[in-house]
DSSP file (Angstrom, degrees, kcal/mol; ACC not computed):
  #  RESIDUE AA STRUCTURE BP1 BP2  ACC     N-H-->O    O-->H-N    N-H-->O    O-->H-N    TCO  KAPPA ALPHA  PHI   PSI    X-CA   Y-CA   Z-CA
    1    1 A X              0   0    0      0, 0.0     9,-0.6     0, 0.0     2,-0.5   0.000 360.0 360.0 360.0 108.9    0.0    0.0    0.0
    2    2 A X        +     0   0    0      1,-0.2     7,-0.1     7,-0.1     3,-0.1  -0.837 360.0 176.6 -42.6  93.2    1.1    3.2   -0.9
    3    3 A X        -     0   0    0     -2,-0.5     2,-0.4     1,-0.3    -1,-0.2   0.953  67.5 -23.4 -96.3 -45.5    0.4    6.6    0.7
    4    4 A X  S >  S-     0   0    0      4,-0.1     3,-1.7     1,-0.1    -1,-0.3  -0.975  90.5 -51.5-152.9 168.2    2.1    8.8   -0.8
    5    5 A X  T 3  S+     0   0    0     -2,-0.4    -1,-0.1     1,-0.2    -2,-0.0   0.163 126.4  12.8 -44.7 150.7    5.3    9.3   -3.1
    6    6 A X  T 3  S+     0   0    0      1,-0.2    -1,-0.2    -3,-0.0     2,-0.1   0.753  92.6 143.7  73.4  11.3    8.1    7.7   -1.0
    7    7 A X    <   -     0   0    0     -3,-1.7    -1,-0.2     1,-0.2     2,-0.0  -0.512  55.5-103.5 -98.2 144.9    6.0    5.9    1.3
    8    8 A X        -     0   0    0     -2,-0.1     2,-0.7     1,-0.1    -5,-0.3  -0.222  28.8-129.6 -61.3 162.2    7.0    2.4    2.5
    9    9 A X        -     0   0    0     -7,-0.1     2,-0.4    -6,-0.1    -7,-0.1  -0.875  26.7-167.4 -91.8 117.0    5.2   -0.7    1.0
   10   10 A X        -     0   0    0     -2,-0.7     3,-0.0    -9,-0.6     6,-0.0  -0.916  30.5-161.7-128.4 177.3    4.1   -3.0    3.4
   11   11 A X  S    S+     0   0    0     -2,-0.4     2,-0.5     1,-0.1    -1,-0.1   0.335  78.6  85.1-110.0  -6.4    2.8   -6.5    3.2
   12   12 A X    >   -     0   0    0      1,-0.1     3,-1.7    -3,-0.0     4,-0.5  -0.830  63.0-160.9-104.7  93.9    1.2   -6.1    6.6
   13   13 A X  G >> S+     0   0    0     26,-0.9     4,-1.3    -2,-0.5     3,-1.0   0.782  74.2  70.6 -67.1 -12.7   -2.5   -4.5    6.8
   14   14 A X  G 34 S+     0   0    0     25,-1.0    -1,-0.2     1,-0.2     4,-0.2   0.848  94.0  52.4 -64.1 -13.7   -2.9   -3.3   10.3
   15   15 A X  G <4 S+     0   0    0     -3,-1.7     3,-0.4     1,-0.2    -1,-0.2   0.763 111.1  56.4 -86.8 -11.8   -0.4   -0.4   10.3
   16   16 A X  T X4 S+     0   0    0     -3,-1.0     3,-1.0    -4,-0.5     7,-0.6   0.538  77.6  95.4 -95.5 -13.9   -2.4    0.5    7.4
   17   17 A X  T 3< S+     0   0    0     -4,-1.3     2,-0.4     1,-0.3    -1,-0.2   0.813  99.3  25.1 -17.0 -62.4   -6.4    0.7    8.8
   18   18 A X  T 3  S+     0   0    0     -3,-0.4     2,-0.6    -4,-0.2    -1,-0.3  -0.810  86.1 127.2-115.7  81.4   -6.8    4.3    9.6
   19   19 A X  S <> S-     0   0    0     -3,-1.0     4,-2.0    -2,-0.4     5,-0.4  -0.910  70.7-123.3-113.4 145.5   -4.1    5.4    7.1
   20   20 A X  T  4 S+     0   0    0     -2,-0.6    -3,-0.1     1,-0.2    -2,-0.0   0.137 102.1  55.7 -76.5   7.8   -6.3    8.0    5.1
   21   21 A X  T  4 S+     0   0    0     -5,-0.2    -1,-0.2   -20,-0.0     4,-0.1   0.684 115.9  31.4-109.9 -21.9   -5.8    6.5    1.8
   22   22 A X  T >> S+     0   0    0     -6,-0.3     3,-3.1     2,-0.1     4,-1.8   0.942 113.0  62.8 -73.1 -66.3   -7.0    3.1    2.5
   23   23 A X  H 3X S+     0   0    0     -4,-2.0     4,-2.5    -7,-0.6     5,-0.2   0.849 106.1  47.4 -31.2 -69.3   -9.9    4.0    5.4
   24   24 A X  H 34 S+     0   0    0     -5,-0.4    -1,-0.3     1,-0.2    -2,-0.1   0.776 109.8  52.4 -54.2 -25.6  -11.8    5.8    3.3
   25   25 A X  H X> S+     0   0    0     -3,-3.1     3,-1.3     2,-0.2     4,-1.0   0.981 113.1  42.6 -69.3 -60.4  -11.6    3.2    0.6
   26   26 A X  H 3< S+     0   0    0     -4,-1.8    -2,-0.2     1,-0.2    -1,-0.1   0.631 109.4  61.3 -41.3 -39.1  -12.7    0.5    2.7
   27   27 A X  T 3< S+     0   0    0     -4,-2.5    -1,-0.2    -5,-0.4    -2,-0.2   0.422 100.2  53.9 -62.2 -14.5  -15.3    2.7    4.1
   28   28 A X  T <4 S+     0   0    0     -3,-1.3     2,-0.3    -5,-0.2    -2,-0.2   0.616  78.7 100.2-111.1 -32.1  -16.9    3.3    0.9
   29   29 A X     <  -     0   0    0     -4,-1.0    -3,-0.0     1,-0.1    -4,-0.0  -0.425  58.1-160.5 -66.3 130.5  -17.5   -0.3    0.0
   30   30 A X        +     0   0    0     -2,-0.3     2,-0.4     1,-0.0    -1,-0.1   0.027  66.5  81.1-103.0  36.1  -21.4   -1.2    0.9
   31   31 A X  S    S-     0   0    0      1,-0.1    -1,-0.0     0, 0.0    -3,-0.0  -0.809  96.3 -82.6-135.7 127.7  -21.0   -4.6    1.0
   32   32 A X        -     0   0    0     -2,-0.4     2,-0.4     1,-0.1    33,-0.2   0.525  48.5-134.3 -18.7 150.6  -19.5   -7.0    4.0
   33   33 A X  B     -a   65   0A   0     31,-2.4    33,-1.7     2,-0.0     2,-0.5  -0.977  16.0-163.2-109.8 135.7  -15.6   -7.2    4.2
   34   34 A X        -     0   0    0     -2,-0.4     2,-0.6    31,-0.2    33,-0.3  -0.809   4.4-160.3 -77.2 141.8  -13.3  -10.1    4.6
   35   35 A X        -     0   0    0     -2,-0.5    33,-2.2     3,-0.0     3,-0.4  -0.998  12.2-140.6-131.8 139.9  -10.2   -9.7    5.5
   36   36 A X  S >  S+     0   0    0     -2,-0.6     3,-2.9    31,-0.2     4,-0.4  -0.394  77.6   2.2 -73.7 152.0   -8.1  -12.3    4.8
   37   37 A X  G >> S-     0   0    0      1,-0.3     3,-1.3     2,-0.2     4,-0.6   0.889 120.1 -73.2  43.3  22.2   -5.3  -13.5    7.3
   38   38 A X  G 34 S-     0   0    0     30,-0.6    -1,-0.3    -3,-0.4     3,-0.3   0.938  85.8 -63.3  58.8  24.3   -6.5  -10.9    9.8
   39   39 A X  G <4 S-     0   0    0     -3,-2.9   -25,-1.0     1,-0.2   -26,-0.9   0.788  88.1 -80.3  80.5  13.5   -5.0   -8.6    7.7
   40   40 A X  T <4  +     0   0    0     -3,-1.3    -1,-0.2    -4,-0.4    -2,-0.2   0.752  67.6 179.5   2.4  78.6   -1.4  -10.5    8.5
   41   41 A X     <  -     0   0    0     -4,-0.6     2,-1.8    -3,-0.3    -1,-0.2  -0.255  38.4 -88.5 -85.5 160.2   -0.7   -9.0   11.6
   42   42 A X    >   -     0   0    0      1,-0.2     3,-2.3    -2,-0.1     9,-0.3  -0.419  36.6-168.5 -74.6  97.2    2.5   -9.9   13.7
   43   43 A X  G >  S+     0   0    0     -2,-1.8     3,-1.9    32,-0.9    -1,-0.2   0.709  78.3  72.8 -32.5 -48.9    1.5  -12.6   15.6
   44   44 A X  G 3  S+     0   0    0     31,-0.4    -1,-0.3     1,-0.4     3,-0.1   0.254  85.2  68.3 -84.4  15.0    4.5  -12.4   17.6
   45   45 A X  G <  S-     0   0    0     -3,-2.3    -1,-0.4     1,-0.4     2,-0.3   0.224 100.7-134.2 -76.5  -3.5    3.1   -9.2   19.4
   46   46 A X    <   -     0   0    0     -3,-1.9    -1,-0.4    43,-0.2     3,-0.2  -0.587  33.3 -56.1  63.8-139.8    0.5  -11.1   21.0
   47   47 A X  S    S+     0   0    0     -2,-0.3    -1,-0.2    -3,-0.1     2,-0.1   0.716 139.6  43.5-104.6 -41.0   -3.2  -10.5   21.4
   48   48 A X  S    S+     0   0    0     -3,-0.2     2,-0.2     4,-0.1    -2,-0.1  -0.260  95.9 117.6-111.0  21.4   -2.6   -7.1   23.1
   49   49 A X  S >> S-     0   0    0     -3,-0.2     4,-1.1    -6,-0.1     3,-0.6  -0.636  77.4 -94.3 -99.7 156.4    0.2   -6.1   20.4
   50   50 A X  H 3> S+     0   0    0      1,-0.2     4,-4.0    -2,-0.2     5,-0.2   0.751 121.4  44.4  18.0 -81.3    0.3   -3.2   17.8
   51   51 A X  H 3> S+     0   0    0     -9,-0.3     4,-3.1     1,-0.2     5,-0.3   0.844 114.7  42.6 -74.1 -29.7   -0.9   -4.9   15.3
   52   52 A X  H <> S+     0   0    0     -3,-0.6     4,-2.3     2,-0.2    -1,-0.2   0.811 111.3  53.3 -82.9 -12.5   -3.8   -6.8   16.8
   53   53 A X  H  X S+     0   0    0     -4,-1.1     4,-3.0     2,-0.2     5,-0.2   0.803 110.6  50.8 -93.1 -42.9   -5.2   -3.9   19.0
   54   54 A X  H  X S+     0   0    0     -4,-4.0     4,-1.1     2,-0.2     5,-0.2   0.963 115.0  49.7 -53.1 -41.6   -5.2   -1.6   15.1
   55   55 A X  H >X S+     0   0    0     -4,-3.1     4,-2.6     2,-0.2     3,-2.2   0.998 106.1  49.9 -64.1 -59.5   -7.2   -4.9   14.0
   56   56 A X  H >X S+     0   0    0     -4,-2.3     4,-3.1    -5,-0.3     3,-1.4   0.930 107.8  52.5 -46.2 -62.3   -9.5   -4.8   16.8
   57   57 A X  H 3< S+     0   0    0     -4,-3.0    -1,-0.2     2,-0.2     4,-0.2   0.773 111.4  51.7 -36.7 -24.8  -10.4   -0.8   16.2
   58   58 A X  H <X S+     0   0    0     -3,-2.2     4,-0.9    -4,-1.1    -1,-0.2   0.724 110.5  49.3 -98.4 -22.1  -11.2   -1.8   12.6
   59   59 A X  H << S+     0   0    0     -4,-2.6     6,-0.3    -3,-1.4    -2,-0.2   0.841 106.2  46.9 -64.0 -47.6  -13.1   -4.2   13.7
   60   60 A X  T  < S+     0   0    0     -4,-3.1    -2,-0.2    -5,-0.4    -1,-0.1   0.580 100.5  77.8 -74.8   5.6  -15.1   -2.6   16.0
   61   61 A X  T  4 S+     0   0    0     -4,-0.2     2,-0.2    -5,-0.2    -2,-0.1   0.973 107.6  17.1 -77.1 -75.1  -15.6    0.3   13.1
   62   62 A X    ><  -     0   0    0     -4,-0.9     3,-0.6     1,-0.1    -1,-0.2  -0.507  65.3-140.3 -85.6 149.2  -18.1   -1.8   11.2
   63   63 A X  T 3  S+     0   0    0     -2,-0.2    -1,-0.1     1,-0.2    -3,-0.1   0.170  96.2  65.4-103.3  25.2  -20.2   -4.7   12.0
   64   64 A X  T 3  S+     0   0    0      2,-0.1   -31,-2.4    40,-0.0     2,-0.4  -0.241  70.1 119.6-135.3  31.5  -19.7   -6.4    8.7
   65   65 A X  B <   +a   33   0A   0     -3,-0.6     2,-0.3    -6,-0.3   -31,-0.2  -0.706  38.2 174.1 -31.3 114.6  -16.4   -6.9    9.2
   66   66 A X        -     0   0    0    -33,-1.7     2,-0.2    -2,-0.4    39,-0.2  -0.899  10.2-155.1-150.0 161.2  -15.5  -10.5    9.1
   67   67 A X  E     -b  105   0B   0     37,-1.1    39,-1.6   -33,-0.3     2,-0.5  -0.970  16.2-129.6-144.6 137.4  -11.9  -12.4    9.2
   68   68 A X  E     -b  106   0B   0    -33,-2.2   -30,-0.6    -2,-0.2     2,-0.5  -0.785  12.6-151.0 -71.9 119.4  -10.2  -15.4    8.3
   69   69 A X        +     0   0    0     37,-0.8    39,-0.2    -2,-0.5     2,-0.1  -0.428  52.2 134.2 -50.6  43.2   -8.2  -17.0   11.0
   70   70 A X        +     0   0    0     -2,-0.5    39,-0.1     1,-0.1    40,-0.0  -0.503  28.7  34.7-123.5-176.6   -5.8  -18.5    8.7
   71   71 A X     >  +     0   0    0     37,-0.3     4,-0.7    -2,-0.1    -1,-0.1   0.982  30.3 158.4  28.4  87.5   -2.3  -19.0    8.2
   72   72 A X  H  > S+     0   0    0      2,-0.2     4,-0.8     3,-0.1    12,-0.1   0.529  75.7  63.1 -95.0  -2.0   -0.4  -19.5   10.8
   73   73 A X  H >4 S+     0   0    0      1,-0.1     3,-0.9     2,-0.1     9,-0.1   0.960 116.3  38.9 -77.5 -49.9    2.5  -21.3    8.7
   74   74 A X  H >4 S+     0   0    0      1,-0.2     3,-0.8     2,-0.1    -2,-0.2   0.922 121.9  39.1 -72.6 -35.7    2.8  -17.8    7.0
   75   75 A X  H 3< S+     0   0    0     -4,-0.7   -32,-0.9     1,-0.2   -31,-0.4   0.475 125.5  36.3-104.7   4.1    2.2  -15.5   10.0
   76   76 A X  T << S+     0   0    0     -3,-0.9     8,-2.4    -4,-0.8    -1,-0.2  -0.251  89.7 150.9-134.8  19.5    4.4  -17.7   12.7
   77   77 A X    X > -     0   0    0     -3,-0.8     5,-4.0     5,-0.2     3,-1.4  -0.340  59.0-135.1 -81.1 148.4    7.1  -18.8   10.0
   78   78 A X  G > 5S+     0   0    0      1,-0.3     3,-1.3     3,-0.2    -1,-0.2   0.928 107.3  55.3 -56.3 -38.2   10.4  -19.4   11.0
   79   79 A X  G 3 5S+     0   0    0      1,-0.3    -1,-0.3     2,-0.1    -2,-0.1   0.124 104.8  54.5 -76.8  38.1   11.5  -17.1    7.7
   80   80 A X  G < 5S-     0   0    0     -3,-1.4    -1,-0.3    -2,-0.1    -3,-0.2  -0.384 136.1 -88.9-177.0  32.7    9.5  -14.4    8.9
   81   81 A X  T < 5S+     0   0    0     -3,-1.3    -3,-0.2    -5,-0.1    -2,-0.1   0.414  92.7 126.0  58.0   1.0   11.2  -14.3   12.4
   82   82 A X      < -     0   0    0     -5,-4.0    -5,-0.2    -8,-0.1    -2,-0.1   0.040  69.9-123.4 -40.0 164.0    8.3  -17.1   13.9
   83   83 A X        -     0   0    0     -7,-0.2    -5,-0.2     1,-0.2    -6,-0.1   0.356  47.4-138.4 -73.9 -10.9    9.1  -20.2   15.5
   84   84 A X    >   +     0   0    0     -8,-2.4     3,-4.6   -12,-0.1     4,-0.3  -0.199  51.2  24.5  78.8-172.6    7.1  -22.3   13.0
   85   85 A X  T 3  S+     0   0    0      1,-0.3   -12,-0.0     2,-0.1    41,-0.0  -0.252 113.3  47.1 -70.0 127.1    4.6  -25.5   13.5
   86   86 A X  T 3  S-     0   0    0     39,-0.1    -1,-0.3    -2,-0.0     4,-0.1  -0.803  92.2-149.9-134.0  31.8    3.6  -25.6   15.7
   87   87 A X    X>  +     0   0    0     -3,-4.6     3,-1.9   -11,-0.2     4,-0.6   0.631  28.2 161.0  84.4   3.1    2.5  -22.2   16.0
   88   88 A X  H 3> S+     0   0    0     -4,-0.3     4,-2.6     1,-0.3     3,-0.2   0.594  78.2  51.7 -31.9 -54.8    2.4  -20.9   19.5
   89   89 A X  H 34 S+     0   0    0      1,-0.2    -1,-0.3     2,-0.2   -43,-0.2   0.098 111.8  50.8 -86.4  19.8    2.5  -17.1   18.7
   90   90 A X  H <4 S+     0   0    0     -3,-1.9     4,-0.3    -4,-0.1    -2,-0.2   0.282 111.5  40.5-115.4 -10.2   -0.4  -17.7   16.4
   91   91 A X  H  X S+     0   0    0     -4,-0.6     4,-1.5    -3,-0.2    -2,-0.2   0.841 115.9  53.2-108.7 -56.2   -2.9  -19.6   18.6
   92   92 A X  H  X S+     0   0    0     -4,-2.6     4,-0.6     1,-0.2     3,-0.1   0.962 122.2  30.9 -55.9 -45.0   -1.9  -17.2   21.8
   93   93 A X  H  > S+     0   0    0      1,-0.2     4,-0.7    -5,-0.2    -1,-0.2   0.958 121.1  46.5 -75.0 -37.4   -2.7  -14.0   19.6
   94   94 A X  H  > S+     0   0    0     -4,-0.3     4,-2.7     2,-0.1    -1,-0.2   0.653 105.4  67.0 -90.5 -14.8   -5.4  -15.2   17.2
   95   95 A X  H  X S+     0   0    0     -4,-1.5     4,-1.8     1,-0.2     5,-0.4   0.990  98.3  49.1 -75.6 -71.3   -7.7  -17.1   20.4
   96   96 A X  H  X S+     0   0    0     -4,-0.6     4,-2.4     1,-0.3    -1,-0.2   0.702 110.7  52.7 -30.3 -43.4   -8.6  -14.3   22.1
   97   97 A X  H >X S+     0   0    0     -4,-0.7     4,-4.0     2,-0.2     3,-0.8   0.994 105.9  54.8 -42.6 -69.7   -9.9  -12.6   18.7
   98   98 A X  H 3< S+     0   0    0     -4,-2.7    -2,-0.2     1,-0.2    -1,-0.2   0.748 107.0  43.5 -75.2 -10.9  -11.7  -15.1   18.0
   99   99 A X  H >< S+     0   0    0     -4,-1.8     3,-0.8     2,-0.1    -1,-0.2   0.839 116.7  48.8 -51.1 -42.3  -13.7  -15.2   21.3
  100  100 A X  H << S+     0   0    0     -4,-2.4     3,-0.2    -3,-0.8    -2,-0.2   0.917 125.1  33.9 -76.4 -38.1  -14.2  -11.1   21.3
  101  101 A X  T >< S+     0   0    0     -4,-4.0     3,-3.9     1,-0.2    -1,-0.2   0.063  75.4 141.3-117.4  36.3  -15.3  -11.5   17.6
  102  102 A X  T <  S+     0   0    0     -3,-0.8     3,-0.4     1,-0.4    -1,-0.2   0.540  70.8  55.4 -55.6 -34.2  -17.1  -15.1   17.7
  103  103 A X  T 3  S+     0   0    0      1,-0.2    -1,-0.4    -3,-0.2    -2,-0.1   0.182 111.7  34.6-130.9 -13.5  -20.0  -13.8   15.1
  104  104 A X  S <  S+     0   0    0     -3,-3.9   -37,-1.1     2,-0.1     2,-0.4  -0.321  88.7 112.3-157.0  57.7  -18.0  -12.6   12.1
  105  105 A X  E     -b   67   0B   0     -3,-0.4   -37,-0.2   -39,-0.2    42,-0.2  -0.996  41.6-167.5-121.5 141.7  -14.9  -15.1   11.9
  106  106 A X  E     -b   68   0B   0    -39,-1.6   -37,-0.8    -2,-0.4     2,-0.2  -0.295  12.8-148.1-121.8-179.9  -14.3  -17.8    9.0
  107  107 A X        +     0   0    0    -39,-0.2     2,-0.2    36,-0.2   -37,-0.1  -0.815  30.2 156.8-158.0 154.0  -11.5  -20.7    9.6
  108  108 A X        -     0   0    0     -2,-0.2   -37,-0.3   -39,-0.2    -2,-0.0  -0.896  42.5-135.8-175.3 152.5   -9.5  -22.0    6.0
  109  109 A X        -     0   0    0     -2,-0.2     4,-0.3     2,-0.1     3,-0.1   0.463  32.6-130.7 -93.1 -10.8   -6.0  -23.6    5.4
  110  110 A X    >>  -     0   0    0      1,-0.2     3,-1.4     2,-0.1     4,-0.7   0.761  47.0-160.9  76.1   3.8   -5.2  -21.5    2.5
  111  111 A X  T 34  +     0   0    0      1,-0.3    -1,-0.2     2,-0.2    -2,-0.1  -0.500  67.4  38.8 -98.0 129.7   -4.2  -24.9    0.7
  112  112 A X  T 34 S-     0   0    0     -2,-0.2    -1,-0.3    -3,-0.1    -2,-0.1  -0.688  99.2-132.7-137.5  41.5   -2.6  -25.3   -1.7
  113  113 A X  T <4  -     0   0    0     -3,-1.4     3,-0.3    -4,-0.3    -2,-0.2   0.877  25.7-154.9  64.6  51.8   -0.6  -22.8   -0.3
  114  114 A X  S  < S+     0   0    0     -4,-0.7     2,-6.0     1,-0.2    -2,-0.0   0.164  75.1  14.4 -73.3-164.6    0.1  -20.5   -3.1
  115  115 A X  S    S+     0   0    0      1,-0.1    -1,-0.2     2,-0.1    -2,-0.1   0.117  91.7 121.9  51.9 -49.4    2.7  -18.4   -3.4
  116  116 A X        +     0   0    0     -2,-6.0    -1,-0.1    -3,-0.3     3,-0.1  -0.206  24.5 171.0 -47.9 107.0    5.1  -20.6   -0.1
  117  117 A X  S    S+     0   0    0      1,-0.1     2,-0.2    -2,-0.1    -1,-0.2   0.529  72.6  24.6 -69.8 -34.8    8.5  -21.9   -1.5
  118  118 A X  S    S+     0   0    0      1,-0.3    -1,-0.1   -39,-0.0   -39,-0.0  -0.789 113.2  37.2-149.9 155.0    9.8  -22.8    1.9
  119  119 A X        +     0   0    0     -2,-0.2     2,-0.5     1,-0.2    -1,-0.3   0.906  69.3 176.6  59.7  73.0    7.7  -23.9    5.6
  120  120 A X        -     0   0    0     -3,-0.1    -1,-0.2   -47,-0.0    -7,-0.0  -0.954  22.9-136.8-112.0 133.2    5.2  -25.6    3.5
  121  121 A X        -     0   0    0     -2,-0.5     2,-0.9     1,-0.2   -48,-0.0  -0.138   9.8 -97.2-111.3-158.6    3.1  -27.0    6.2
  122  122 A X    >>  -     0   0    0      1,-0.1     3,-3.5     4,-0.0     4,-0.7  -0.636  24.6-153.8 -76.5  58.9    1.3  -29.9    7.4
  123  123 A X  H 3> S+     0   0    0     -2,-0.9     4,-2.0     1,-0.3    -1,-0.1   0.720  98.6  60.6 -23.4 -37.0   -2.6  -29.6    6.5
  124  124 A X  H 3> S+     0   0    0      2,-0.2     4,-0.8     1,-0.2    -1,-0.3   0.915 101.4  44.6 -63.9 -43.3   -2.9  -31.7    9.3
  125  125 A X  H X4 S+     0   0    0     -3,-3.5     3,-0.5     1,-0.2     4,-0.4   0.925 105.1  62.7 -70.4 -27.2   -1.4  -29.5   11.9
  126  126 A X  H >< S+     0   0    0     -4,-0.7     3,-3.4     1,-0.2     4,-0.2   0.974 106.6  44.8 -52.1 -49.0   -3.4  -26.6   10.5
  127  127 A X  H 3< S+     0   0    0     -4,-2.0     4,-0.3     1,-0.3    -1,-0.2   0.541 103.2  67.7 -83.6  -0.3   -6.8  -28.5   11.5
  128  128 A X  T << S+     0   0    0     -4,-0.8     4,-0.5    -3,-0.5    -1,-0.3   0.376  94.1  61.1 -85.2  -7.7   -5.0  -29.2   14.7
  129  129 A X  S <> S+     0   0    0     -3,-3.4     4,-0.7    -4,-0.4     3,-0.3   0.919  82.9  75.1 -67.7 -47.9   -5.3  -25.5   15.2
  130  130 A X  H  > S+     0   0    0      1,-0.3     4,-1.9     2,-0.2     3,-0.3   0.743  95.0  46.0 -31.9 -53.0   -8.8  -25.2   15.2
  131  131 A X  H  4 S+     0   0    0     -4,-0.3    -1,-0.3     1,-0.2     4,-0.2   0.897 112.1  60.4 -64.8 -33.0   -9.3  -26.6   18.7
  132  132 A X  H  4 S+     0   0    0     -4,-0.5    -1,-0.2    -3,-0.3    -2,-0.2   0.578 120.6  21.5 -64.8 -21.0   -6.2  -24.1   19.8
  133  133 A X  H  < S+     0   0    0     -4,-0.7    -1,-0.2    -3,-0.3    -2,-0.2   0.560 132.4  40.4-134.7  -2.4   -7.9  -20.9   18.8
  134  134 A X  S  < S+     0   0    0     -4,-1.9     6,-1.0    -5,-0.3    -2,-0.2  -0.239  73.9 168.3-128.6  31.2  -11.8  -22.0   18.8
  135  135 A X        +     0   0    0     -4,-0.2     2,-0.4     4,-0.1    -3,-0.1   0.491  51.3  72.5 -40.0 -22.9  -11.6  -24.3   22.3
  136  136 A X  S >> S-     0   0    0      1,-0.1     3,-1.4     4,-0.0     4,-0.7  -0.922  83.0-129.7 -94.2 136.2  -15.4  -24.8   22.8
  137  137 A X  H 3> S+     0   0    0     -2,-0.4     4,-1.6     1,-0.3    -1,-0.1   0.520 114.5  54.3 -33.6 -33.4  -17.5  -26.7   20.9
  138  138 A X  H 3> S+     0   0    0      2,-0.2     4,-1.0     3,-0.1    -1,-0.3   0.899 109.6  53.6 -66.7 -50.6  -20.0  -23.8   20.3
  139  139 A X  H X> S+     0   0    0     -3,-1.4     3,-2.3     2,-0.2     4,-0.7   0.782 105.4  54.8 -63.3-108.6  -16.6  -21.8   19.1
  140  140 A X  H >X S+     0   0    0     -6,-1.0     4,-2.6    -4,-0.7     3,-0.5   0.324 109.8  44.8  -9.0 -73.2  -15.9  -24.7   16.5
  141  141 A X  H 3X>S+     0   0    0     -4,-1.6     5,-2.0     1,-0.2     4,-0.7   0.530 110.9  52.8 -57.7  -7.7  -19.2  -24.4   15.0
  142  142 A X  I <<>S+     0   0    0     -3,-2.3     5,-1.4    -4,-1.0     6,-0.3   0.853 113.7  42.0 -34.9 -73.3  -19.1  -20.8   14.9
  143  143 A X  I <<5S+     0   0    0     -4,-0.7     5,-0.3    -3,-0.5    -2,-0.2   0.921 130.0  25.5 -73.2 -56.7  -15.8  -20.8   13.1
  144  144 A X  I  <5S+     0   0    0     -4,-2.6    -3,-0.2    -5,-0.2    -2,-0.2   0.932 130.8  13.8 -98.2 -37.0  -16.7  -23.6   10.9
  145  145 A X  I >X5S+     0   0    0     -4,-0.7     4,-1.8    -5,-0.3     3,-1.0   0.713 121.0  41.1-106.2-100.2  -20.5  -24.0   10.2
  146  146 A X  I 34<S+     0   0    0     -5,-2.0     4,-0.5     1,-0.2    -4,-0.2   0.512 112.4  47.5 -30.7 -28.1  -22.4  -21.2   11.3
  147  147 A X  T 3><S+     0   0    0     -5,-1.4     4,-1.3     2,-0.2    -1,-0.2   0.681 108.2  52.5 -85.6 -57.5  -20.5  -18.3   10.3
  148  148 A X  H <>>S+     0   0    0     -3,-1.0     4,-0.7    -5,-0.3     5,-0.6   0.891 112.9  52.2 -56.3 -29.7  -19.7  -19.4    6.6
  149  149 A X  H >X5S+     0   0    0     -4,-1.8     4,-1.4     1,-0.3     3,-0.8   0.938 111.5  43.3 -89.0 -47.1  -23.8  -20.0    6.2
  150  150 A X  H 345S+     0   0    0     -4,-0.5     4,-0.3    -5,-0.5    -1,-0.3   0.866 121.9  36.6 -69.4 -23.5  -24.6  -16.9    7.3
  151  151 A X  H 3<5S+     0   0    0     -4,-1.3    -1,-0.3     2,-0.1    -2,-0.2   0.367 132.0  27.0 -91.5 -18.7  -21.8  -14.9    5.3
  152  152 A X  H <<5S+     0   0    0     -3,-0.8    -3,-0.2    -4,-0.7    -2,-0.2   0.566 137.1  20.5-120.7 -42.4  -21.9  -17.2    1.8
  153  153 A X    ><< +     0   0    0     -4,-1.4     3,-1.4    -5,-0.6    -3,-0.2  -0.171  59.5 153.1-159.7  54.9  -25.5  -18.4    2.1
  154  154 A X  G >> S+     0   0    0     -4,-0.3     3,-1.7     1,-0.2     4,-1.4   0.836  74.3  58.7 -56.2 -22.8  -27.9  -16.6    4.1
  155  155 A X  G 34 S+     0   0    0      1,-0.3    -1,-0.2     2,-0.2    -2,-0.1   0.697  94.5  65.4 -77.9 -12.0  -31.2  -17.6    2.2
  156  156 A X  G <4 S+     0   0    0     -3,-1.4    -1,-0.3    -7,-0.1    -2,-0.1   0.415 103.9  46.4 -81.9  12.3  -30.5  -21.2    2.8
  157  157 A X  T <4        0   0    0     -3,-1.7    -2,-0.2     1,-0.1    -1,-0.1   0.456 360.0 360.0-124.0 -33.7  -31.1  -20.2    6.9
  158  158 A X     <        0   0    0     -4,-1.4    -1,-0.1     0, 0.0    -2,-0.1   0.507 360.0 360.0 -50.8 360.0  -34.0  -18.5    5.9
């Protein structure tokens, strides 16, 4: 994202929320958002870091916001200063979220992994996440069932 000539690029959305070229963009759109990857914040701030506390404000702007929980081989990678699977600084930061924001979170593996050269992980450990950032059985259906239908295919609930 670009704000203006000379501006850094970054790869990361959170620093970028209220930046006054994006907000307003985002603002304008009338129809639900996704955000992918949480916006790929740095996990390894925690739940109460930087990046997750700008996600949370951007959350709390609209109330058709909705978020992937996903990656945590990209957002916990060892090449990307992480520890890798199994993910520690991605299940401590991402749980809490998804408790505060149980009503407008999605869950995905990202497979087949596009873009990932290196750290390509374990599909199996991703679904070993689930229970790690969604721990009640109500959360799990949330995340997986309820949440997609109501965001992809509200007239079938109808």
């Amino acid at each position: 994202l670009e704000e203006a000539e000379g501006a850094k690029r970054s790869s990361s959305l959170p620093e970028n929320y209220e930046s006054d070229l994006l907000r307003p963009f985002m603002d304008a759109i009338p129809v639900p958002l996704v955000i992918d990857h949480m916006g790929r914040p740095d996990v390894r701030q925690g739940h109460d870091g930087a990046d997750m506390k700008a996600f949370r404000r951007f959350l709390d702007s609209r109330d058709d916001i909705w978020f992937k929980a996903t990656c945590p081989d990209r957002l916990d990678a060892i090449k990307e200063g992480g520890a890798g699977d199994p993910w520690n600084a991605f299940a401590d930061a991402v749980a809490p979220l998804v408790a505060d924001y149980q009503d407008r979170v999605l869950w995905g593996t990202d497979w087949p992994h596009p873009n990932m050269d290196t750290e390509i992980p374990d599909d199996g450990h991703l679904v070993d996440m689930i229970p790690r950032i969604a721990p009640t059985e109500a959360l799990q259906k949330k995340l997986l069932i309820d949440n997609p239908m109501r965001l992809y295919w509200p007239e079938e609930l109808a």
